[in-house]
N, C-alpha and C positions, 0 to 999 in steps of 0.2 A: 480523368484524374491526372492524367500523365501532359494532357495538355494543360490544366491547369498549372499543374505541376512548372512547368515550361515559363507561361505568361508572368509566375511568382519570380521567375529569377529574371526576368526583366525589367522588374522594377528596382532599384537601386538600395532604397532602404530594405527591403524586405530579403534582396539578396544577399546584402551586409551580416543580415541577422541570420540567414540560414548558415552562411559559410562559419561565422564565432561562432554559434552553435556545435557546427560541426567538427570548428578544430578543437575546443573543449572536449568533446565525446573521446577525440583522439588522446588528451592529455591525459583524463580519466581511467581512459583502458592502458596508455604508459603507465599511469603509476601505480595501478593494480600488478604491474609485475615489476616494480622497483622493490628487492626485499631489504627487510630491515637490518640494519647493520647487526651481528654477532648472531643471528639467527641460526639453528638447527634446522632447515627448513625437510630435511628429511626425516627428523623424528616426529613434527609436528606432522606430517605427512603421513607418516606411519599408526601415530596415533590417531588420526582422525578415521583414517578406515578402518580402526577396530572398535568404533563407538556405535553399538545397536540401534541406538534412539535416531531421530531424524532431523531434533532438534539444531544440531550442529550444520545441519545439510541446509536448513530453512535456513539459517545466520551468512552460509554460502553463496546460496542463492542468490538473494538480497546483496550480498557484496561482491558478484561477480566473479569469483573464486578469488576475491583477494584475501579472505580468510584461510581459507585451506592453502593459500603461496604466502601467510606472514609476511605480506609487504607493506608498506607506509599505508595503504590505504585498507587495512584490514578489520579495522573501527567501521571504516567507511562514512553513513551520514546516518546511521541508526542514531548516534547519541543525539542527534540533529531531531530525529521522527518523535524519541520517545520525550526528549522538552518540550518540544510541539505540542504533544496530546500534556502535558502536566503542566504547562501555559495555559493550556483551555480549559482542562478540568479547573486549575486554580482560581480563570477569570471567574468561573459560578458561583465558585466559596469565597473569594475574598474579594470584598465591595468594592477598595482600592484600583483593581485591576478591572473591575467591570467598569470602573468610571471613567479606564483610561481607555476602552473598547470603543464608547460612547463620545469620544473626541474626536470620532474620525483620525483622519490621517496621520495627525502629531500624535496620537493615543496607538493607535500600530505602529508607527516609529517608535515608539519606547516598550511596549511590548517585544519588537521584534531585537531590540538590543538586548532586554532582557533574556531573551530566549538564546540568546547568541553566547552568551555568559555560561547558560544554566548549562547549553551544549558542552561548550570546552570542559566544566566541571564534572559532566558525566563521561564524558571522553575523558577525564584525568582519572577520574575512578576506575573506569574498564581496563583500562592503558595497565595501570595499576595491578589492577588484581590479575592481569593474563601475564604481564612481565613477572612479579612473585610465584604467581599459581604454575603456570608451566615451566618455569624457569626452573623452580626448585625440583620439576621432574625432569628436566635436561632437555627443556626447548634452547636455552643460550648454552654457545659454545663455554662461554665463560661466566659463573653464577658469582659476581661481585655488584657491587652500588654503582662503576663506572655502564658498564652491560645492561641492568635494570633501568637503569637513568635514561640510557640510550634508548630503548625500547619505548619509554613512556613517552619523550619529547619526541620520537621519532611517528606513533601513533598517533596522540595526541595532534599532532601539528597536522598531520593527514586527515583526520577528522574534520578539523579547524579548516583545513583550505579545501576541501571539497566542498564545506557550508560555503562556500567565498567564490566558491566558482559556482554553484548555485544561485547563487544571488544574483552575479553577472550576467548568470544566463535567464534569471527572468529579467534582467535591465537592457542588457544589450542582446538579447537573443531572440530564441520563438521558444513561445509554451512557460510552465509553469520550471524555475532551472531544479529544484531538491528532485521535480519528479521526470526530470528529464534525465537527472545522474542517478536514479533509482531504475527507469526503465532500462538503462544501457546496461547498467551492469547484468539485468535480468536476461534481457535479450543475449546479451554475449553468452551464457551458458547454455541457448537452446539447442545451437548445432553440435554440441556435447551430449546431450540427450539425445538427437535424432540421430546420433552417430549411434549412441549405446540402443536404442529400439532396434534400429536396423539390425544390429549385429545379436542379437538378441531373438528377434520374430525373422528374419528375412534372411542374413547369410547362411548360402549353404545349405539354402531350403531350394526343393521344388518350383519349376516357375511359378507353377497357381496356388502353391500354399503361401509364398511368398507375395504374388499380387495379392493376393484373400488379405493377407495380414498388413502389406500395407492400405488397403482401401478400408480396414476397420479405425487403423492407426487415424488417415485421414477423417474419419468419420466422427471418430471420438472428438477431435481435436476443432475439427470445420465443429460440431455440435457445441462443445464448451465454449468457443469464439462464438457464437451465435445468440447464445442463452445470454451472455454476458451484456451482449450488444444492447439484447432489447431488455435485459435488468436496468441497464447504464443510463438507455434513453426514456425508459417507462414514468410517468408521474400521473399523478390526479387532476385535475384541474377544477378547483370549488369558485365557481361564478360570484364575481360581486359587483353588485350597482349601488353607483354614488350618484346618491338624491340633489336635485337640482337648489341650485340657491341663485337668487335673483339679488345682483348688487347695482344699483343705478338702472340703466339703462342694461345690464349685461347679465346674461343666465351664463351660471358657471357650474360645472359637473352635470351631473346627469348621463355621462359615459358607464362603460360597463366593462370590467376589466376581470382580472381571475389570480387567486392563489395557487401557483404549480408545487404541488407535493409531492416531488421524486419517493419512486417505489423505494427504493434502495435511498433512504435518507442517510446510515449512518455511512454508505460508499464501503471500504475494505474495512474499515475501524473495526464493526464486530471480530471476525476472523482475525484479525490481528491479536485482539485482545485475547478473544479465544486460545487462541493459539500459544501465547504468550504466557496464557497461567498454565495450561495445560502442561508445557514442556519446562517450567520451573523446576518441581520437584524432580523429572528427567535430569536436567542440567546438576542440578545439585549434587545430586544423588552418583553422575558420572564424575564430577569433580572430586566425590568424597570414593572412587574408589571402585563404584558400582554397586549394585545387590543383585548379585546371579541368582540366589534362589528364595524362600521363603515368601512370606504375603509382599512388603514391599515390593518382591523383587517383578511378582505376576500383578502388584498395581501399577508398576516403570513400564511396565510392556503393554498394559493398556493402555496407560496414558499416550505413547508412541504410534503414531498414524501407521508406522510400518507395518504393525500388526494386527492392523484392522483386517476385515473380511477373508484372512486367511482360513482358507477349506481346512488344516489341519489343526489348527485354532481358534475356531470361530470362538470363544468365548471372552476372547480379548476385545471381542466387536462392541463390547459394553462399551469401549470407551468412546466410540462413534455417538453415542448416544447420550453421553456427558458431554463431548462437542456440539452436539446439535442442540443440546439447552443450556450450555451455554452461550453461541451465538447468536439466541434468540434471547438473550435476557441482555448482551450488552447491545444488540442492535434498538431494546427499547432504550436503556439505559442513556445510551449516546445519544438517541432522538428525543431524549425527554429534557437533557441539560442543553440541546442544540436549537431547538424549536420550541417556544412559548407560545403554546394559541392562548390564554391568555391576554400578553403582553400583544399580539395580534389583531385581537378581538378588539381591547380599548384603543389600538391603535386606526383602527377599519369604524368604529364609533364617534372618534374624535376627529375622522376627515368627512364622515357622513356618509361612509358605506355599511352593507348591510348584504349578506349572502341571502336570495329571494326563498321566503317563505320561513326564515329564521329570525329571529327576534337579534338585534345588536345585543354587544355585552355579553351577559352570561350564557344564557342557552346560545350565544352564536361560538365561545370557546367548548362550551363540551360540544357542540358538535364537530369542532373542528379537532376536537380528542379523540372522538369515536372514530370519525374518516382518519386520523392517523394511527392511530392501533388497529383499523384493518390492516391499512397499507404498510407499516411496519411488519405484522406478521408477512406480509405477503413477501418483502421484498428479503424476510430472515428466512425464509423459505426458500428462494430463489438464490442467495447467497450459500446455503448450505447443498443445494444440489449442485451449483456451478463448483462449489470446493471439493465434493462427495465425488464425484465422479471422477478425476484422477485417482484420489486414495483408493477410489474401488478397482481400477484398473490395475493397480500396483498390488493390491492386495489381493485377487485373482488370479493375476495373469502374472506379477511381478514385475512388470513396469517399472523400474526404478528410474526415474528424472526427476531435475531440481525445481523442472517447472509445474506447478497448480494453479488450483482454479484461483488461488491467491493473487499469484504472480499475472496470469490472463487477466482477472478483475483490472489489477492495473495498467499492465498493457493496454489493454482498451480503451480506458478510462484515458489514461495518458493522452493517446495517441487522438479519441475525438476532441479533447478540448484542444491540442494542439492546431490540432485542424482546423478548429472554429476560429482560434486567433490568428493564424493565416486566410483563412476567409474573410473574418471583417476588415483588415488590412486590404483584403485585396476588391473590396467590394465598395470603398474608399475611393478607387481609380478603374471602379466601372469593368471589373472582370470579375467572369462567373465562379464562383465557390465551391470547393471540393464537393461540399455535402449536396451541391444542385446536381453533380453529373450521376 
């Protein structure tokens, strides 16, 4: 790897794109500690560690701790993520935008302007409601319309120019750029976590309680990176032969090719969503004040992954269980508005193929309904043990870090298709490819 590693930066173009990548990565982790002008950053700071829920930690994560430092980048490119997904839900329901999907590359050029709009608009509502919301509890030194203003264009615009340096970095760079400024920020808080494990299972322990504990730590973590891998790389493959047609002189088709239907079709989307409603009423609920006791207060604590699997609380572990069905209703959900067998089937009928031993047309989509609601269970199953198994560590053992089987999913995900696009690059001028060593 390390040699290929090597041969890539000897090529000029490929080199070009590694180094802008890499000084982006730099500007990104600058302005995650740029804070915003009139900020409290020590009450914001103080508040954040007295919130029970985890919901604020996931928002963290995800933005590298520029949430928890109120700096220009504390939006980050969430408002970026969640346009994204209500751009694609919207193409299924409104015909307009599924016509513009269907244009090819002028029809994703105005989608992707569109979505660039819908961003800023949600980065002005966030911007919004966190400069009033915390402000009127004494996040701004000074709670006037100059201070508010400031805060909104100061977020806001950091939102806006991370979308912008994403985009760069999938133009002039390597890899996909929204998830190349999504994995950095994630990666930079990992050595914060393995500083807190350590200090936590290993200082000031016995030498062998200490190896013991780190060889479980690595074991845990080498497993979750593992599971992930072959979730990431797993698909189906439903065989199709295209019937020979005789034009002139010349037999055309009669090849034999195949539909690849990734295990993991909807990728992190379920767990996000999951995730997402989950920690709503959480969120709320901390904004308006909390609910320390009463039924509310024992369903906020469920709903909170913190309190899952705890030995003196097991009873909160119900809501592991409302996680687990709901990631398995949006991983069909997202597979069902994402994938048409269907529109597959009359498309495989109208070039003159046919999966062997299935009729074209109808019986050849329900079959290819049936082989995908296996392999969707399979692959929501597989997503929920890769997620499960930090929260159970944490709830255990008490584990607290901001990284999950979430953050891993994508780390991985990231980093092989990064890979693959410096491979074909490099397999262009006749040198061997990561994924062959």
């Amino acid at each position: 790897m390390f040699k290929t590693f090597r041969n890539a930066l000897k090529v000029k173009e490929i080199r070009q794109r590694l180094i802008f990548t890499f000084l982006m990565m730099i500007v990104i982790r600058l302005g995650c500690q740029l804070p915003v002008p009139g900020v409290d950053r020590e009450y914001f700071s103080n508040w954040f560690s007295q919130q029970t829920g985890d919901s604020f930690n996931f928002i963290d994560a995800f933005t590298g701790g520029s949430f928890l430092n109120m700096s220009v980048f504390a939006l980050n490119i969430t408002p970026y993520i969640t346009s994204s997904i209500i751009m694609q839900l919207l193409t299924i329901a409104i015909p307009k935008l599924e016509e513009m999907q269907k244009e090819g590359e002028d029809g994703r050029k105005k989608i992707a302007s569109i979505t660039r709009y819908v961003t800023v608009g949600l980065a002005l509502i966030e911007s919004t409601a966190m400069a009033i919301g915390f402000g009127n509890q004494g996040l701004l030194e000074k709670f006037n319309f100059l201070s508010v203003l400031t805060v909104i264009c100061a977020l806001t615009a950091g939102s806006a120019f991370l979308m912008w340096i994403g985009e760069q970095i999938t133009e002039s760079g390597v890899g996909n750029g929204i998830s190349i400024v999504l994995i950095i920020n994630i990666i930079s808080r990992i050595p914060q976590d393995f500083t807190s494990l350590y200090g936590q299972f290993m200082k000031d322990k016995s030498f062998a309680k200490a190896f013991i504990a780190g060889l479980v730590i690595a074991a845990i973590v080498l497993l979750t990176v593992v599971l992930t891998i072959i979730l990431n790389g797993g698909e189906r493959r439903i065989p199709v032969q295209y019937a020979k047609k005789v034009q002139g002189r010349k037999v055309l088709g009669g090849q034999s090719s195949h539909i690849p239907l990734k295990v993991n079709t909807g990728g992190v989307i379920p767990i996000i969503f999951a995730s997402s409603l989950m920690q709503l009423p959480v969120v709320i609920t901390q904004f308006a004040g909390g609910a320390k006791a009463g039924f509310w207060g024992h369903v906020t604590r469920a709903l909170s992954s913190r309190n899952w699997f705890n030995k003196e609380n097991w009873v909160y572990s119900v809501g592991a269980l409302v996680y687990i069905i709901l990631v398995i209703f949006f991983a069909y959900f997202y597979t069902s508005i994402t994938f048409n067998p269907m529109e597959i089937a009359d498309n495989m009928k109208k070039q003159g193929g046919f999966v062997p031993g299935i009729r074209p047309g109808k019986p050849t989509s329900e079959y290819l309904t049936k082989i995908l609601n296996y392999i969707v269970f399979i692959g929501a199953i597989g997503l929920i043990i890769v997620a499960i198994i930090p929260i159970f560590c944490n709830g255990m053992f008490g584990a607290d870090v901001s990284f999950g089987g979430t953050s891993l999913i994508i780390i991985v995900g990231v980093i092989l298709e990064t890979m693959k696009q410096v491979e074909s690059m490099m397999l262009v001028r006749n040198y061997k490819g990561f994924l062959d060593n």
